[in-house]
C-alpha positions as CSV (number, residue, x, y, z in Angstrom):
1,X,113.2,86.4,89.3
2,X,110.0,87.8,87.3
3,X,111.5,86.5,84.0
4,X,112.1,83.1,85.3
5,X,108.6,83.2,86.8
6,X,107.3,84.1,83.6
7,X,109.2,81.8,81.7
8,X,107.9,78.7,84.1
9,X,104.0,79.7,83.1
10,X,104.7,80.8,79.6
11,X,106.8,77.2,78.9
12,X,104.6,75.5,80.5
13,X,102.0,77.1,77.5
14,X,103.7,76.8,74.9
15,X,104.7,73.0,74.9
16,X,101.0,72.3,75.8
17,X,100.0,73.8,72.2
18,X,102.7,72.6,70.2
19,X,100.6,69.5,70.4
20,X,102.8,66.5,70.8
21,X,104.0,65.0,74.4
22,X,107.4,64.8,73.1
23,X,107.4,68.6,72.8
24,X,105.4,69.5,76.0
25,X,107.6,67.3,77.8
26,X,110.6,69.6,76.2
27,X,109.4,72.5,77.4
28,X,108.3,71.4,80.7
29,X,111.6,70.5,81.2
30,X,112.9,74.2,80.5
31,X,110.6,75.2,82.6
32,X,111.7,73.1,85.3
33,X,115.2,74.7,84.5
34,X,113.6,78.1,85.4
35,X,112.4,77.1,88.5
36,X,116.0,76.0,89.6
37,X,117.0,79.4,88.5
38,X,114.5,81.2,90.9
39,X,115.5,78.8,93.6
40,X,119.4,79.7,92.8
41,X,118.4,83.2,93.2
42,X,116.7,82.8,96.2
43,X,119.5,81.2,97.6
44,X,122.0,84.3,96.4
45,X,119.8,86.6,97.9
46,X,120.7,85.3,101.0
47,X,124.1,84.3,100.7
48,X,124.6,88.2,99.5
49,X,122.6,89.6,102.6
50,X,119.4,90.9,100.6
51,X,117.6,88.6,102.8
52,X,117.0,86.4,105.5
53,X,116.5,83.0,105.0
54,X,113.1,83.2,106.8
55,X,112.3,85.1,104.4
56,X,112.5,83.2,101.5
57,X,111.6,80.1,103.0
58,X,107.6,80.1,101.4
59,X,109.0,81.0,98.4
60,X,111.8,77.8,98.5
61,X,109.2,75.9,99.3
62,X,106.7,76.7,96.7
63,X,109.5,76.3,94.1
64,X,110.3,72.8,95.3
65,X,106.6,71.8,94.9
66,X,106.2,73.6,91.6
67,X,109.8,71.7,90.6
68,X,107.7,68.1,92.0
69,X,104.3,68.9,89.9
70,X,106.2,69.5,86.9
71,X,108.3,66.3,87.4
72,X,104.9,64.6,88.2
73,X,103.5,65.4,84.6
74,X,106.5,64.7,82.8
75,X,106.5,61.6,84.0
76,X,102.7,60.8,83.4
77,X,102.8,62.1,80.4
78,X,105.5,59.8,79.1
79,X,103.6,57.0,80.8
80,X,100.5,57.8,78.7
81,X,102.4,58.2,75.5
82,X,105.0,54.7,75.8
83,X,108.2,56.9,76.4
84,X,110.9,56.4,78.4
């Protein structure tokens, strides 16, 4: 879960310096990906009995509003730029 918590900031970076929206946008996608992999571990946490689902219920939660912000920007950033 660090590395995919990692990844989300350090894509997130790296396609705001690359400099064009089409690349941002590319790697704020991948980061989206890496916030569906925390959320998939979260939910395997549980379903293995590391867990309770109380207590991974903030974290869900923040990853679903992280997952909405970065859907949020994609999509005003290819308003701003024309793209589909």
């Amino acid at each position: 879960m660090s590395r995919a918590a990692t990844s989300v900031a350090s894509n997130i970076a790296e396609g705001q310096s690359r400099g064009s929206a089409k690349d941002f946008i590319r790697f704020l996608y991948i980061s989206n990906g890496s916030v569906a992999e925390i959320q998939t571990q979260l939910i395997l946490c549980v379903e293995y009995g590391y867990l309770m689902q109380e207590d991974i219920d903030v974290a869900m939660d923040l990853a679903i509003q992280t997952a909405k912000m970065l859907n949020s920007l994609i999509k005003t950033i290819k308003i701003r730029n024309g793209m589909k």
